[in-house]
C-alpha positions as CSV (number, residue, x, y, z in Angstrom):
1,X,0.0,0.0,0.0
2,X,1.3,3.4,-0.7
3,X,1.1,6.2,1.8
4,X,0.9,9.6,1.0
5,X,4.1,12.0,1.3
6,X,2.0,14.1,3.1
7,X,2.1,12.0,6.3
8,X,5.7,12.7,6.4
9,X,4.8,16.9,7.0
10,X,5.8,17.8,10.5
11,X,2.3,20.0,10.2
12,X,-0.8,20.6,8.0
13,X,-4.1,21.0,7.5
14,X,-5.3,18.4,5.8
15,X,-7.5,19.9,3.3
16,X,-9.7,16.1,3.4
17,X,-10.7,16.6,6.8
18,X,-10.4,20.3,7.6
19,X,-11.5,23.2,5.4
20,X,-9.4,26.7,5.7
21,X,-12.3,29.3,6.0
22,X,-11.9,33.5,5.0
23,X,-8.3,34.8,5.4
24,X,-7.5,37.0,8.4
25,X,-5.4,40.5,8.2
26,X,-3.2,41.2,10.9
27,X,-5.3,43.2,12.3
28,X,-8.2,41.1,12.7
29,X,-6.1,39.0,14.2
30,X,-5.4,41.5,17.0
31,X,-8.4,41.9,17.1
32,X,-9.2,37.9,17.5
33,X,-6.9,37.9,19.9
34,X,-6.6,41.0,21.8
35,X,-3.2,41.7,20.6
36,X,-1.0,44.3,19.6
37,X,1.2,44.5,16.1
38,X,4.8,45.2,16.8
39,X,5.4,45.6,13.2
40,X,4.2,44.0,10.0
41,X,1.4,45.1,7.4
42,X,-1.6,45.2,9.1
43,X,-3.6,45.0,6.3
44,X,-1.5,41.2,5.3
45,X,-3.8,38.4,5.3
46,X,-3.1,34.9,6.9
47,X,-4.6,31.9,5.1
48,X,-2.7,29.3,7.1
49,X,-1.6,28.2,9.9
50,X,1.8,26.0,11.2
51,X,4.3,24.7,14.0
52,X,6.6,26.9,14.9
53,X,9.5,24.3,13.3
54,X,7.8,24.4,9.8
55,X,6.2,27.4,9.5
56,X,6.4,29.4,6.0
57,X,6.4,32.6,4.7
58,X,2.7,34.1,5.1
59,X,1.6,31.6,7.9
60,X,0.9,32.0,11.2
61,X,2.4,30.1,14.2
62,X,3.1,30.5,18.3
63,X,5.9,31.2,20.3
64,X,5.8,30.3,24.0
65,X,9.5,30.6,25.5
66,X,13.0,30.8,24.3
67,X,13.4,27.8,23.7
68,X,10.3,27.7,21.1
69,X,11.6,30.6,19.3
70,X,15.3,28.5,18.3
71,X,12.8,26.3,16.8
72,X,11.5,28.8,14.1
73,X,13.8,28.7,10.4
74,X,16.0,31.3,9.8
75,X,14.5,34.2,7.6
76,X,10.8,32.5,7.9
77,X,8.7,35.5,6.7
78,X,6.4,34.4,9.4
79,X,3.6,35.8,11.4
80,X,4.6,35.2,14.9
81,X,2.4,35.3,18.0
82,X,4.8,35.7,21.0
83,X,5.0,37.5,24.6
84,X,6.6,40.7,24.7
85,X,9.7,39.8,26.5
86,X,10.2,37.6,23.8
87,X,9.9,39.8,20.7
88,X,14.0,40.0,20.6
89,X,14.3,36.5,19.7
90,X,12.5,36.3,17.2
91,X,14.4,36.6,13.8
92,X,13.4,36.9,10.3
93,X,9.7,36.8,10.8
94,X,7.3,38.9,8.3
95,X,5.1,40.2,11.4
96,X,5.4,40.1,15.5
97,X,1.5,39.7,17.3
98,X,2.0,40.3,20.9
99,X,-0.5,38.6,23.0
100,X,-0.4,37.7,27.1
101,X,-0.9,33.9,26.3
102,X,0.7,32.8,22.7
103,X,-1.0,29.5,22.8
104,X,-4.6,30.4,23.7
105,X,-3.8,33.1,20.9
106,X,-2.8,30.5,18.3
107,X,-5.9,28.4,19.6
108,X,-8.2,31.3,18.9
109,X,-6.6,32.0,15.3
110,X,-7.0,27.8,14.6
111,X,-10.8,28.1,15.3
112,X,-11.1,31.3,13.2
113,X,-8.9,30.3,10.1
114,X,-9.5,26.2,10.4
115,X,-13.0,24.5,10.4
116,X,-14.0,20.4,10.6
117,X,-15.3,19.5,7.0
118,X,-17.2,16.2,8.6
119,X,-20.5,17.6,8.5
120,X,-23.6,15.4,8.9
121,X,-27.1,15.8,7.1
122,X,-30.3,15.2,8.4
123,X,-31.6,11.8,8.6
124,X,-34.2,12.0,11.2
125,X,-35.9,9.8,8.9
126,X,-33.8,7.4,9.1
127,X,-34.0,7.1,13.3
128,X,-36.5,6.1,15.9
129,X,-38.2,9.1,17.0
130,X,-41.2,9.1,19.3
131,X,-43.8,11.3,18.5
132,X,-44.3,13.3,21.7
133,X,-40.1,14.5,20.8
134,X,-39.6,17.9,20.7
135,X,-36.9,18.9,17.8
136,X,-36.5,21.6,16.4
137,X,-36.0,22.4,12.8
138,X,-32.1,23.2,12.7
139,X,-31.2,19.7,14.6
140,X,-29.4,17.4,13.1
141,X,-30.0,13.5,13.8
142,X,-28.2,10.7,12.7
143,X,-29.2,7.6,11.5
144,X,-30.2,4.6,13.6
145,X,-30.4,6.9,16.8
146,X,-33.5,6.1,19.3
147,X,-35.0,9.3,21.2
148,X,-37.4,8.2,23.7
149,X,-40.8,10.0,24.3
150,X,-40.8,13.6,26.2
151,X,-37.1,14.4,24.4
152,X,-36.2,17.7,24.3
153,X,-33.7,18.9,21.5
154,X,-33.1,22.5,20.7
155,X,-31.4,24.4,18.2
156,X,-28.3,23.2,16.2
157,X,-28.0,20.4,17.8
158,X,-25.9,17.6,16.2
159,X,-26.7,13.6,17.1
160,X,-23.9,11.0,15.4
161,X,-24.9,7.8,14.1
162,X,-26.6,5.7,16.4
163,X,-27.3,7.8,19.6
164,X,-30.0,6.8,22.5
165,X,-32.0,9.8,24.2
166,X,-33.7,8.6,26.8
167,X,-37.0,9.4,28.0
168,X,-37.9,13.2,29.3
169,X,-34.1,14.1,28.5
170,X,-33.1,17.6,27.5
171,X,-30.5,18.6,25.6
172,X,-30.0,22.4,24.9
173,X,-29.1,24.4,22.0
174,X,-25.9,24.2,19.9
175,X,-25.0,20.1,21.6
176,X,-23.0,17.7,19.7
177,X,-23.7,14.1,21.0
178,X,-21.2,11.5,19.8
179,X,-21.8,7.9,18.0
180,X,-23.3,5.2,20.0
181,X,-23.9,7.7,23.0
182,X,-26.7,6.5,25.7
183,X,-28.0,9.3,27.5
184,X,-31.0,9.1,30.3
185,X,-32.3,10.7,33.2
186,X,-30.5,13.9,32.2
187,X,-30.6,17.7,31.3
188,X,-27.9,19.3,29.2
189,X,-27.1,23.1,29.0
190,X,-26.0,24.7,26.4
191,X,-23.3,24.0,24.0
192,X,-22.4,20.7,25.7
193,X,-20.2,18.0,23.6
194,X,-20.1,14.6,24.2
195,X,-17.9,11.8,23.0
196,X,-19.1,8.7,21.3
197,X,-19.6,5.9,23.2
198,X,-20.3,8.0,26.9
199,X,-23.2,6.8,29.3
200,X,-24.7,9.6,31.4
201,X,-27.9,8.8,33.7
202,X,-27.2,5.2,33.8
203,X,-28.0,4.0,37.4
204,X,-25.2,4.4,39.6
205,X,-23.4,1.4,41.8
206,X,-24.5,1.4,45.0
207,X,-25.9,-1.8,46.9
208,X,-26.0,-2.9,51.1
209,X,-25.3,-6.5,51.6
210,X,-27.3,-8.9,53.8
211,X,-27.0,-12.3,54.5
212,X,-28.7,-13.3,51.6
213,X,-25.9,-11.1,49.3
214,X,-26.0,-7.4,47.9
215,X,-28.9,-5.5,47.4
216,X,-28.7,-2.7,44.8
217,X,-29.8,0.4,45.9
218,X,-32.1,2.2,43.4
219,X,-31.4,5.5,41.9
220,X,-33.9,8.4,41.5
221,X,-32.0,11.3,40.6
222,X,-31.0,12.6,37.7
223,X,-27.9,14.2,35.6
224,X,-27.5,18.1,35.5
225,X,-24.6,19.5,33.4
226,X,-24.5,23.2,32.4
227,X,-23.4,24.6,29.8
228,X,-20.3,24.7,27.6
229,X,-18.8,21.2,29.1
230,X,-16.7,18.9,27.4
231,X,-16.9,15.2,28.0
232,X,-15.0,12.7,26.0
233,X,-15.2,9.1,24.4
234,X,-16.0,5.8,26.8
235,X,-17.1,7.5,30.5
236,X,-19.5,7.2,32.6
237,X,-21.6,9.6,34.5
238,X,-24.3,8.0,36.6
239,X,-27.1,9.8,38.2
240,X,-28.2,10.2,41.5
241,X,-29.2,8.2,44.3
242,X,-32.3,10.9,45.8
243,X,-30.0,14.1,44.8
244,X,-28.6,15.1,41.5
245,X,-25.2,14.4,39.9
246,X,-24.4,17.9,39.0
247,X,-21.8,19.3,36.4
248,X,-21.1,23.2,36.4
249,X,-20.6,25.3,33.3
250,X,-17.3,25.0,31.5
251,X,-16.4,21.8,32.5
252,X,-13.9,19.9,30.6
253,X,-13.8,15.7,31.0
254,X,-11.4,13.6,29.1
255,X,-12.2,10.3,27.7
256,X,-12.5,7.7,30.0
257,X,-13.6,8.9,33.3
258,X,-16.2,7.4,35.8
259,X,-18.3,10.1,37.6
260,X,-20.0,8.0,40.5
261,X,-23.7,8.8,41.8
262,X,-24.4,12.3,43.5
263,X,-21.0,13.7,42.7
264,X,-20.6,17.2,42.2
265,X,-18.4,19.4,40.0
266,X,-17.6,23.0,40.0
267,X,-17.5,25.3,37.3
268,X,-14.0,25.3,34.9
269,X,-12.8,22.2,36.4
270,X,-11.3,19.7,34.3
271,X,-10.7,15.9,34.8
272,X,-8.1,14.4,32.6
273,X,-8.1,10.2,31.8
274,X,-9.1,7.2,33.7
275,X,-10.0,9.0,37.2
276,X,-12.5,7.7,39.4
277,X,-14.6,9.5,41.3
278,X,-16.7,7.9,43.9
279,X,-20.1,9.1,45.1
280,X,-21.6,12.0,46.4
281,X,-17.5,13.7,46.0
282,X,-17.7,17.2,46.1
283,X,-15.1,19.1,43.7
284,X,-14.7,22.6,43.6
285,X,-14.3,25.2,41.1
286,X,-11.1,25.7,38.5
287,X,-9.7,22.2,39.9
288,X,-7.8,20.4,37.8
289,X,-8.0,16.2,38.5
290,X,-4.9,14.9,36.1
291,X,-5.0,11.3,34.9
292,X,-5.5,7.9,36.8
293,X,-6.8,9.8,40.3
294,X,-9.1,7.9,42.5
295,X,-11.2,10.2,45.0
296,X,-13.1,8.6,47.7
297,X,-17.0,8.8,48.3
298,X,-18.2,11.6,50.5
299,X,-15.1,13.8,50.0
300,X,-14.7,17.7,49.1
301,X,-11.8,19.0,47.0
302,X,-11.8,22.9,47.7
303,X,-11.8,25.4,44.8
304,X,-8.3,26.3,42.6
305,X,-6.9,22.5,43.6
306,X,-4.6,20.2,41.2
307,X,-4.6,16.7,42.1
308,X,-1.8,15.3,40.6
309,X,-1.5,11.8,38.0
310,X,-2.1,8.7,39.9
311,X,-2.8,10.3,43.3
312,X,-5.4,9.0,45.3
313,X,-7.8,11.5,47.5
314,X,-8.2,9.6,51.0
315,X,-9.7,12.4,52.7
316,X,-11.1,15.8,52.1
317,X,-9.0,18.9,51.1
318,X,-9.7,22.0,52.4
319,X,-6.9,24.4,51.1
320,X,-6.0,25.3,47.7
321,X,-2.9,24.2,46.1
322,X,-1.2,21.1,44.4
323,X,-1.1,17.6,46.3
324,X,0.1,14.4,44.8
325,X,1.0,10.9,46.6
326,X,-1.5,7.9,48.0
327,X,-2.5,9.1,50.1
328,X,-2.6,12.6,48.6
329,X,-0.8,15.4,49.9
330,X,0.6,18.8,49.3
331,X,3.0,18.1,46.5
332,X,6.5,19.3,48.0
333,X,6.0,17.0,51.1
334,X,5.2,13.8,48.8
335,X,8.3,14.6,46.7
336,X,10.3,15.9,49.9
337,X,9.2,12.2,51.2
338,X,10.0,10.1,48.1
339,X,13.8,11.7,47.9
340,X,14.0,10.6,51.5
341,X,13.0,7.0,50.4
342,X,15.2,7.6,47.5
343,X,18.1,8.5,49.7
344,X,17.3,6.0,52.1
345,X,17.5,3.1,49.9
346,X,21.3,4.2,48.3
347,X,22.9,4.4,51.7
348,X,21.4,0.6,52.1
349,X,21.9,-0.8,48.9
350,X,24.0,1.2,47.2
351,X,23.3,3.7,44.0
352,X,21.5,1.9,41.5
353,X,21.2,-1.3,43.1
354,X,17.6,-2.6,43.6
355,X,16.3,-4.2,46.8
356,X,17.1,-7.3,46.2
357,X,19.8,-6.8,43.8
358,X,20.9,-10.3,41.7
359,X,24.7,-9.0,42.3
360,X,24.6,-9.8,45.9
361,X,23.9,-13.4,45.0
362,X,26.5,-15.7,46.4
363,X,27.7,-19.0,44.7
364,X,29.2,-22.3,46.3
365,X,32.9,-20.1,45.9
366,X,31.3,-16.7,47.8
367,X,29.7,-18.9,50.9
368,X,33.1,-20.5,51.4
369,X,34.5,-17.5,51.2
370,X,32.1,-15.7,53.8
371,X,31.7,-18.3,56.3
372,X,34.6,-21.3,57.6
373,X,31.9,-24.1,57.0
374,X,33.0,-26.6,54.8
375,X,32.0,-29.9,53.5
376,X,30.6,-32.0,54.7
377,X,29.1,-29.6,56.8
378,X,28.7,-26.5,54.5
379,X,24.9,-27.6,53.8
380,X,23.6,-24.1,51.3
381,X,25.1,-24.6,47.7
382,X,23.8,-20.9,46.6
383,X,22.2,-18.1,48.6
384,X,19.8,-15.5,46.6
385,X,17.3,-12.5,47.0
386,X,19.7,-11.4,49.2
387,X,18.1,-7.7,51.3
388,X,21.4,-6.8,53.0
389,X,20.0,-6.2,57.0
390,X,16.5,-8.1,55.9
391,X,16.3,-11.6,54.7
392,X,17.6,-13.9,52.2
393,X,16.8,-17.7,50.8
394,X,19.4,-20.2,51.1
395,X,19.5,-23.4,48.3
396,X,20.4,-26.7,49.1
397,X,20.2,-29.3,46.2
398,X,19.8,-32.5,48.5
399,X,21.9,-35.2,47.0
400,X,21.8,-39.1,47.9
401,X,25.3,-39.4,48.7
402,X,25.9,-37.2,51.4
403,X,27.6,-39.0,54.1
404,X,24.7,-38.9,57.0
405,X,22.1,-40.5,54.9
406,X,24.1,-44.1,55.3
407,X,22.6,-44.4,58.8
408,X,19.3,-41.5,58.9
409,X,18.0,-43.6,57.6
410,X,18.5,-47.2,56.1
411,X,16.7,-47.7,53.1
412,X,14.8,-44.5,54.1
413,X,16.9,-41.3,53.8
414,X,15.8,-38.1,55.7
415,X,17.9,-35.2,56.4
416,X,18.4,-34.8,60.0
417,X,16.3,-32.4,61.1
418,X,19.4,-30.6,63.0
419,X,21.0,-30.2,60.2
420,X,18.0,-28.0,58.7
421,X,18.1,-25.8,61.4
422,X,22.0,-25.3,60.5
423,X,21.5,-24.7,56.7
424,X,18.9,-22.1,58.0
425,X,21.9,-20.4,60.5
426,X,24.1,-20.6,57.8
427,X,21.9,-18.9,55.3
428,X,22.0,-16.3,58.2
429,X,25.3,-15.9,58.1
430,X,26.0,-15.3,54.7
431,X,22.8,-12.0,55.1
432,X,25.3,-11.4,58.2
433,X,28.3,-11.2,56.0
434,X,26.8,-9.4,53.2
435,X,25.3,-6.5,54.9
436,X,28.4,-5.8,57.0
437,X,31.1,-7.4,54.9
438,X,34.0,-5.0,55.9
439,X,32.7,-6.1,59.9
440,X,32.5,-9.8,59.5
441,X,36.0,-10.4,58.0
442,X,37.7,-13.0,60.7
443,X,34.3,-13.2,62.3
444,X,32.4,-16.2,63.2
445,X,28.6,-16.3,63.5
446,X,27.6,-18.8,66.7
447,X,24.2,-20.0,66.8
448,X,22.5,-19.3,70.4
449,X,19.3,-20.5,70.9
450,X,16.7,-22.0,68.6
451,X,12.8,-21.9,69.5
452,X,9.8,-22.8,68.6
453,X,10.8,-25.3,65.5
454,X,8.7,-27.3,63.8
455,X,9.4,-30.3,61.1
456,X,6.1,-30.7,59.4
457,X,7.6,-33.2,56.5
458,X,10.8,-34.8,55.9
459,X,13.5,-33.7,53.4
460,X,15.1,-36.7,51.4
461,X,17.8,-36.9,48.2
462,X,16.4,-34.9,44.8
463,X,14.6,-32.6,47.1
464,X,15.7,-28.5,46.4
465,X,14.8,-26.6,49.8
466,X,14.8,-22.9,49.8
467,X,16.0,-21.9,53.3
468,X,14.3,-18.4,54.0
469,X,15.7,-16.8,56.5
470,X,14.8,-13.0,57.6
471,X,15.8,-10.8,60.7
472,X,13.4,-10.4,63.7
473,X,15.2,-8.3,65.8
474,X,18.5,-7.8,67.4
475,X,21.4,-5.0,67.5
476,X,24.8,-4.9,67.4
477,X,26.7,-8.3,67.6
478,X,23.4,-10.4,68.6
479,X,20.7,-10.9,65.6
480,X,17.4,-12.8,65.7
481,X,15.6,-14.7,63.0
482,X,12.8,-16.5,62.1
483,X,13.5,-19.2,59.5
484,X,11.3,-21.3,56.9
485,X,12.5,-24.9,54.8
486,X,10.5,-24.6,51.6
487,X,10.1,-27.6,49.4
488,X,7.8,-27.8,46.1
489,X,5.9,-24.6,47.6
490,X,5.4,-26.1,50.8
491,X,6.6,-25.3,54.2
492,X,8.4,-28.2,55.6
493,X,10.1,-27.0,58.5
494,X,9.8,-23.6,60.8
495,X,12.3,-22.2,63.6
496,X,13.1,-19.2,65.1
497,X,16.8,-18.5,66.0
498,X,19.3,-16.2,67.4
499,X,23.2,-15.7,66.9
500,X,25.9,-13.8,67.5
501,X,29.0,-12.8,65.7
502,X,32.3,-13.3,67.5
503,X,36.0,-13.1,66.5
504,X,37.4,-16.3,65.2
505,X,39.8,-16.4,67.8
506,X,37.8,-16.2,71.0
């Protein structure tokens, strides 16, 4: 298959799916944009417009910062929408717009210059209208779409392919519903967009449980969103239990966001992807919920508050300002927190080692070289998932000819159950020797008590036991442990254990 070259462009407006409407001079463009012309023609015109990396003579782009403004070629002829303090570096442009926000700018001269060619006809006759429907004259419905009896639709209203209004909806003027849409239980303001595939004033998921399971708790509330929101592809927004769910005006909801029974949401707030938001939440207005937040039922986010990606809102917040972490936080303290972790785990483990770093694994050579045991009585061939001061997991490959199974037993080999307890204590020692090698060197490790053990099934020849061994307690030269024989998955053996490290020589 052969693609166009023009996929290749950095920019452009596709003239298949967008259509470049009347030419603006520079000085409608001020206008547009409540700017000011440092110098060009004001009576130029602008047909197009571009990225500030590709942008031509006669076209118009943005520049935010000085970084943005390296990006523009050298002697572009270029229409340039920039800050004022950034006017000197721009070079070689045709014409310098000075606006307070260069991208809203740009955004507004996008809308003005560049419109959507995929208009829809009519073809109302082709859906299921009831008859007691209200539409008026300018609407446009799409084919296959279902509106129930009692709808409401006002002026310029636009229904893709396949919509369903339910019952007694309303849906005011100047709407664009997406494809596939189901809609219910619900009153829209004005100028309200919403993506295809959205379910708003579906019942919500609330339920008590008895004995005899959950019951789901009905829901006789309804939807409310004002006017001039935006709410993506694929979410939810379910109506309310007695109360409304309520949207304010101006709010903006990305594409897959659930919006739970009874939650409400302030004016200009915006909700970016996959955040949850349990029921009857209260957010505030001019928040700003970034992507993958959970908030908790019965909560209230105060006005002017950025949650930040991932976060999860435990508990309600009551002063502005930006919070992050699980649970969420003010933002410095999670970060002032997580370079403390950060910090904390390099003076264990070392820079750029993980927790339980494979490089601290010890072979049959490294055990003999950390501890004096030797065979017959050096019982771990390997020790791994080593956490130096934690835990590690000793392996001993059990092998038919090792010397004690000629009389433990005839004909019915078992390893001595004392000698599990001592491939335990010497997996200890080797954690011992790896977390304070430069302290252990000419050290011994004595064993000094063992408690509580437990031999719940034998260990014979082909077995492999994992010897898990992790520290209880202790300080300085006396450590505890608690220590597990695994075979297969199952615990075979369990002890708890004490030792102490001495010089070799005492």
């Amino acid at each position: 298959m052969r693609v166009s070259s023009q996929i290749q462009n950095k920019f452009m407006v596709d003239a298949r799916f967008f259509r470049a409407d009347k030419p603006l001079s520079l000085a409608d463009i001020c206008q547009t944009t409540e700017g000011a012309l440092v110098f060009g023609v004001s009576e130029a015109l602008v047909h197009k417009v571009a990225s500030s990396n590709s942008v031509k003579a006669g076209e118009a782009c943005f520049v935010a910062d000085s970084q943005h403004a390296r990006l523009l070629p050298p002697k572009s002829a270029a229409i340039v929408l920039t800050k004022e303090e950034l006017v000197s570096h721009i070079d070689g442009a045709s014409a310098v717009i000075v606006v307070s926000n260069p991208r809203l700018a740009f955004a507004q001269l996008s809308s003005a210059l560049v419109s959507n060619i995929s208009e829809m006809q009519d073809m109302r006759h082709l859906a299921s209208i009831d008859a007691s429907a209200t539409i008026d004259s300018s609407a446009i419905i799409g084919p296959f779409s279902t509106i129930a009896a009692g709808v409401v639709i006002g002026k310029d209203v636009v229904l893709e392919p396949s919509v369903f209004i339910g019952a007694g909806v309303e849906i005011g003027d100047g709407c664009h519903i997406g494809s596939h849409a189901h809609i219910e239980t619900c009153v829209l303001g004005q100028s309200v967009s919403v993506g295809a595939q959205s379910v708003i004033g579906k019942s919500g998921f609330g339920f008590e449980m008895t004995d005899a399971g959950a019951v789901k708790i009905p829901h006789h509330g309804r939807v409310l969103i004002g006017h001039n929101c935006t709410i993506g592809a694929n979410c939810t927004i379910d109506r309310g239990v007695m109360e409304d769910t309520v949207l304010g005006d101006s709010v903006m909801i990305d594409n897959l966001v659930q919006i739970a029974h009874n939650v409400q949401i302030g004016d200009r707030s915006i909700i970016l992807a996959q955040t949850g938001i349990a029921g009857s939440a209260v957010i505030g207005s001019d928040c700003i919920i970034a992507a993958q937040v959970g908030i908790k039922d019965h909560i209230e986010i105060t006005s002017k508050t950025v949650i930040l990606s991932r976060s999860a809102v435990t508990k309600s917040i009551n002063q502005p300002g930006t919070y992050a972490g699980f649970p969420a936080q003010i933002a410095k303290d999670e970060w002032r927190e997580q370079a403390s972790l950060r910090q904390l785990v390099k003076m264990r483990y070392g820079k750029g080692k993980a927790m339980t770093d494979t490089s601290l694994d010890m072979t049959y050579v490294d055990i003999e070289n950390a501890i004096p045991h030797r065979p017959p009585f050096l019982l771990i061939d390997r020790v791994v998932d080593i956490v130096p001061g934690e835990s590690a997991t000793g392996i001993k490959c059990v092998s038919g000819g090792e010397p004690y199974f000629v009389g433990h037993f005839p004909g019915n080999p078992v390893l001595p159950g004392v000698l599990i307890v001592e491939a335990m204590a010497q997996t200890a020692a080797c954690l011992v020797a790896r977390t304070f090698p430069e302290k252990t060197d000419g050290m011994l490790v004595f064993l000094t008590t063992v408690d509580k053990t437990k031999f719940r099934q034998p260990i014979r020849p082909g077995d492999r036991a994992e010897l898990k061994v992790s520290k209880t307690g202790g300080k300085s030269s006396l450590w505890k442990f608690q220590g597990e024989a695994v075979v297969d998955g199952k615990v075979v053996t369990t002890a708890e254990f004490s030792a102490m490290i001495v010089p070799a020589d005492k």
